[in-house]
C-alpha positions in Angstrom: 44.4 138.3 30.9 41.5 136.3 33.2 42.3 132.8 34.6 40.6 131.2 31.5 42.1 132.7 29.2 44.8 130.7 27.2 48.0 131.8 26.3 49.9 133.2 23.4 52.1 130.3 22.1 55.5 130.4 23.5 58.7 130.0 21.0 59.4 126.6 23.3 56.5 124.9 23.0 56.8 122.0 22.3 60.4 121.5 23.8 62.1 119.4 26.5 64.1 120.2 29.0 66.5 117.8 29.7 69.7 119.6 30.2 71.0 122.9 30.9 72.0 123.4 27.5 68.5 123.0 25.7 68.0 126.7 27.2 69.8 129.3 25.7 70.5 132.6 27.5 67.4 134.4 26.1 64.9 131.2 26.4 66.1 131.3 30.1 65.1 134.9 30.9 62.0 134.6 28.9 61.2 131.5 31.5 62.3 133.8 34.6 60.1 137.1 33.1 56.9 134.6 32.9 57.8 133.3 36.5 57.9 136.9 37.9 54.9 137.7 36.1 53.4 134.5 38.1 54.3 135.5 41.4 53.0 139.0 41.1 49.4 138.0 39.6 46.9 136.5 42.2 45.3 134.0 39.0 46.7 132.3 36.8 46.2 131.8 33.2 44.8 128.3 32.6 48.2 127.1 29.9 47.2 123.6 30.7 43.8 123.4 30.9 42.4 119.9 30.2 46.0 118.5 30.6 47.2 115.9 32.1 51.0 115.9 33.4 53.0 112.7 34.3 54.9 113.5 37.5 57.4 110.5 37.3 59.6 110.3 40.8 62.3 107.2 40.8 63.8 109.1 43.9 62.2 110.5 47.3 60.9 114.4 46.7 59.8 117.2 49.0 60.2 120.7 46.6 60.2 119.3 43.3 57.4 117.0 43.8 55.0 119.8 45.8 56.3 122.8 43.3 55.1 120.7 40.2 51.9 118.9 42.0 50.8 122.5 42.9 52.1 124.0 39.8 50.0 121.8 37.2 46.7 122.1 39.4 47.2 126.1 39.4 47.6 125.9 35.9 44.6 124.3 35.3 46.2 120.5 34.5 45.6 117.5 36.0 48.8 116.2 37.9 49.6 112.2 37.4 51.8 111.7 40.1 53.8 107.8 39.9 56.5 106.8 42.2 59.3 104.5 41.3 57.4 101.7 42.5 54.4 102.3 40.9 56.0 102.0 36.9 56.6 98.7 35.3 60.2 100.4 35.2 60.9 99.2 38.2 60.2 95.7 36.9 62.2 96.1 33.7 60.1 97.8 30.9 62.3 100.0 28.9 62.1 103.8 29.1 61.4 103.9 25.7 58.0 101.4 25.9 57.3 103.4 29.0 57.4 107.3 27.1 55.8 105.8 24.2 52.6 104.7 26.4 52.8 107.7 28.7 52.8 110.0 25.6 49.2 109.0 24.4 47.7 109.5 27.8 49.6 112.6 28.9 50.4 116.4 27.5 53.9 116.3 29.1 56.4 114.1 31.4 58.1 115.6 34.5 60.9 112.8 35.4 63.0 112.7 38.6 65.5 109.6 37.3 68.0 108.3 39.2 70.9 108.4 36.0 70.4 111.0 33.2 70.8 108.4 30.9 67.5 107.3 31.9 65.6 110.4 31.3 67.3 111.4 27.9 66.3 107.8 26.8 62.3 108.9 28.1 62.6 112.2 26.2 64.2 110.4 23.4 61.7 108.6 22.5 58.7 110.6 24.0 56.1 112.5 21.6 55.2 115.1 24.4 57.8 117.2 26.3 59.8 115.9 28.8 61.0 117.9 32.1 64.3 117.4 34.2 63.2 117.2 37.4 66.1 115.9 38.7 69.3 113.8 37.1 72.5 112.4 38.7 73.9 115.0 36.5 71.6 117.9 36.3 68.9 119.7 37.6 67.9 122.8 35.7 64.4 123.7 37.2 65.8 124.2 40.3 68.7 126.8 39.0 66.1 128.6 37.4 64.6 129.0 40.6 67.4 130.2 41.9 68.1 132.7 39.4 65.5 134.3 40.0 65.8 134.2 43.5 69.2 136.0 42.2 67.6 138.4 40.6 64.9 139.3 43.6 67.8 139.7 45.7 69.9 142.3 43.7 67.8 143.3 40.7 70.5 142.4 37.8 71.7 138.8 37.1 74.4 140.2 34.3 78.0 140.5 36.7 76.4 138.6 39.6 79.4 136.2 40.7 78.6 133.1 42.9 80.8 131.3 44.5 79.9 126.6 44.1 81.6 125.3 47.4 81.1 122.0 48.4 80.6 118.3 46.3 81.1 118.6 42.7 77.6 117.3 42.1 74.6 117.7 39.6 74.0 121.3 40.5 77.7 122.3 40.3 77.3 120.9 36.8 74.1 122.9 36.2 75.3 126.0 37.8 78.5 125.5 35.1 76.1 125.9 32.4 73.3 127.7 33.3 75.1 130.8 35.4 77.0 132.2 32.5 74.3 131.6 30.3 72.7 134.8 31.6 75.8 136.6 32.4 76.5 135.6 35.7 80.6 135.0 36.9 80.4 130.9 38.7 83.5 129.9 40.3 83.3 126.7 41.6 85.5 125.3 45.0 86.0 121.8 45.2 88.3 119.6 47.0 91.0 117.6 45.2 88.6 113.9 43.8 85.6 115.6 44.1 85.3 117.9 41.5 82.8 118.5 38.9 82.8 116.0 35.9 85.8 117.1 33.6 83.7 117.4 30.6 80.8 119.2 31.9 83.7 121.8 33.2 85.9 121.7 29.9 82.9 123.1 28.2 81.4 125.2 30.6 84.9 126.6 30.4 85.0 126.7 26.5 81.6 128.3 26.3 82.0 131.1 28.4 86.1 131.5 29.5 85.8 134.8 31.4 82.5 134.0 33.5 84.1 130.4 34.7 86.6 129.8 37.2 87.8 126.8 39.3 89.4 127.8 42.7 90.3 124.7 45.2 91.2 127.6 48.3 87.2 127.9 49.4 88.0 131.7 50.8 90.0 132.3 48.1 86.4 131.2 45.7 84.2 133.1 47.8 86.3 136.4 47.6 84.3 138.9 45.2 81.2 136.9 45.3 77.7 138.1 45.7 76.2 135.1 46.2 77.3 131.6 48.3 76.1 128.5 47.2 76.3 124.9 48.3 74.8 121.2 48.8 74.5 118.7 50.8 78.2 116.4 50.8 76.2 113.3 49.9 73.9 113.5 46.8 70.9 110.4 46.9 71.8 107.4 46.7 75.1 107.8 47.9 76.4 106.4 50.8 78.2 108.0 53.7 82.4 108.2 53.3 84.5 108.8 55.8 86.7 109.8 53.6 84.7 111.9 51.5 83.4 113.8 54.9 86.9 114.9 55.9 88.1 116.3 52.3 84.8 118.6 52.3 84.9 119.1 56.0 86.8 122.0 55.1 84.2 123.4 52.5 81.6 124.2 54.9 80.0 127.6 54.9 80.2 129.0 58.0 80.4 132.9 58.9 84.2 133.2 58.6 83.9 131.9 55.2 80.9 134.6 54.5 82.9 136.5 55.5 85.2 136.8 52.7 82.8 137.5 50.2 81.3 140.8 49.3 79.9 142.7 52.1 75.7 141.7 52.1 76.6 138.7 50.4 73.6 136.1 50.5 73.7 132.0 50.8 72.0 129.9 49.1 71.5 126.1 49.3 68.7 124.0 47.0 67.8 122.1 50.2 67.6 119.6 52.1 70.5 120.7 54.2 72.1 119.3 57.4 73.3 122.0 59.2 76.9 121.4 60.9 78.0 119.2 57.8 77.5 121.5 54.5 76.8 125.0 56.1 76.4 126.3 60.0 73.2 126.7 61.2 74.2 130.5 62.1 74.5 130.6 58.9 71.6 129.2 56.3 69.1 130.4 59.4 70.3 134.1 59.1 69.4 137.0 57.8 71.6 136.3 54.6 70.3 133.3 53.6 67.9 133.3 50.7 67.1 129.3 51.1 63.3 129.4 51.7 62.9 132.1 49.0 64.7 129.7 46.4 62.4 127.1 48.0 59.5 129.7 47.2 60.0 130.3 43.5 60.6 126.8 42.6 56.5 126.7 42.4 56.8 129.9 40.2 59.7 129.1 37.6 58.3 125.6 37.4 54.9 126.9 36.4 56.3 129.0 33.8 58.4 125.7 32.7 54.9 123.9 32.0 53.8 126.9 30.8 56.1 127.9 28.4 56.9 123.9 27.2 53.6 122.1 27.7 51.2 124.7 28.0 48.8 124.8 24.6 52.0 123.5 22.8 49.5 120.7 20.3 
C-alpha cells in the first residue's frame, strides 16, 4: 500500500474513544497491530486525507499535543489545534453548542478536558468521533502507547504483570481497565487516602478478578512484576500537600524497590516526571527504563487511533 492509498474501513470507524471501556480486548490489539505496522513503514497511508481534526487542549501539553499535531499531518489531515483560551468554552458556551458547531467543520475531535464529565458531554452530543486525550479520570491513548511499548519490550502482553505504585490517579484508573483487557496481571500500590476511585476498582476487580490485585506494601506490589509503573504525586491542577507528599514519600521507585521485582524488570512512567519525588533519577535514566520509548510510540498508537476511528469512517 502507497502513501495515497486509502484504507480498508476499520470495524471502529466511526467510534469514540472516551474511556477505557469503549475498547474491548480485541479492538485494542487490532489498534496496537496497526501501530506496529506504523512504526515499521517509512509512509504512511493517507486515512485522513482532506481531514480536518480538532485538537482541543483545556490543559498544558507536551506528548499528547506533538503525538497528535504530527500524527494528523502524517496522515494526511489537517490539524486544528485550540487552546483553552481560545474556545468560547472558556466564556461559558456549553460543550454540547461547542461539539455541535465543531462537528460540521471537522472529521473528528481530540479533547484534553480538565473533568471527564466535560468530554463525555462533547462526545455526547458530537456527530464525528471524539478522542480522550486526556481526563481527570482517564487517559486511554497514552496506555495504548504503553502497551505496546510492553509488548516491544518482551514480545507477549498475555501474563505480563505490572506493578501501579504511586497516586491513585487517571492512569491507575486506565491501567485498571485497560491492562487485563489484553491479558496482562495490574496490581496497583497505593497509600491509605489515595487510592484509585472505589468504583473504577470494584469493577476492574469484577471484570477481570484473577488479573487485578490491590497491595498497599509497595515491595510487596512490585514482587513478580515485569514491568514498574508510576506518575507524577500531583496530577494538573492539583496543588502541592504536604501531607499528600509524606504518605507517597514512601512509594517512590528507586533501585531497592526495582529490586524486588523480577530480574530485567523495566520502568515506566507516562512523563513529565520529577525525579527525587516519584522515582530516582538512577532510576527512570537507566538502562531499565522504557520512558522515552513510551514517549516514542505515543505518535504511533495515536496515529492508528485516528486511523482506525476517524480515518475514511463517512
Amino acid at each position: 500500500m502507497n502513501a495515497t492509498t486509502s484504507p480498508h474501513p476499520s470495524r471502529l470507524a466511526g467510534r469514540s474513544l472516551v474511556t477505557p471501556t469503549d475498547l474491548s480486548g480485541d479492538e485494542i490489539g487490532e489498534i496496537l497491530r496497526l501501530a506496529r505496522t506504523f512504526k515499521r513503514s517509512p509512509s504512511v497511508p493517507q486515512y485522513l486525507k482532506g481531514v480536518a481534526v480538532g485538537l482541543l487542549f483545556e490543559q498544558p501539553s507536551t506528548r499528547t499535543r506533538v503525538s497528535f499535531d504530527v500524527g494528523v499531518a502524517q496522515l494526511g489531515g489537517h490539524p486544528v489545534v485550540l487552546s483553552g483560551s481560545e474556545l468560547q468554552l472558556s466564556r461559558g458556551e456549553s460543550p454540547e453548542d461547542t461539539a455541535r458547531v465543531l462537528s460540521r467543520y471537522l472529521g473528528g475531535i481530540v479533547a484534553r478536558t480538565v473533568r471527564q464529565e466535560t468530554l463525555e458531554r462533547l462526545a455526547g452530543a458530537a456527530g464525528v468521533p471524539v478522542i480522550n486525550a486526556l481526563t481527570d479520570r482517564f487517559h486511554p491513548c497514552q496506555v495504548l502507547a504503553d502497551l505496546m511499548t510492553v509488548e516491544e519490550a518482551f514480545g507477549r502482553l498475555e501474563g505480563i504483570t505490572l506493578a501501579y505504585v504511586g497516586d491513585g490517579n487517571n492512569m491507575t484508573h486506565t491501567w485498571l481497565e485497560m491492562g487485563p483487557a489484553v491479558g496482562m496481571r495490574v496490581v496497583v500500590s497505593t497509600p491509605p487516602g489515595y487510592g484509585p476511585d472505589p468504583e473504577v476498582a470494584a469493577a476492574a476487580r469484577a471484570a477481570h478478578p484473577d488479573r487485578v490485585d490491590f497491595v498497599e506494601d509497595p515491595r510487596a506490589a512490585v514482587r513478580g512484576a515485569h514491568v514498574v509503573y508510576t506518575d507524577t504525586f500531583f496530577s494538573m491542577a492539583q496543588a502541592p500537600d504536604p501531607d499528600k507528599a509524606r504518605a507517597l514519600a514512601p512509594y517512590r521507585v528507586t533501585r531497592e524497590l526495582m529490586a524486588h521485582a523480577e530480574p530485567g524488570a523495566r520502568f515506566m512512567h507516562c512523563l513529565p516526571a520529577h525525579r527525587g519525588e516519584e522515582v530516582d533519577a538512577d532510576v527512570i535514566d537507566s538502562a531499565a527504563s522504557l520512558v522515552f520509548e513510551e514517549a516514542e510510540n505515543r505518535l504511533h498508537a495515536q496515529k492508528a487511533v485516528l486511523a482506525a476511528l476517524v480515518g475514511n469512517w463517512r
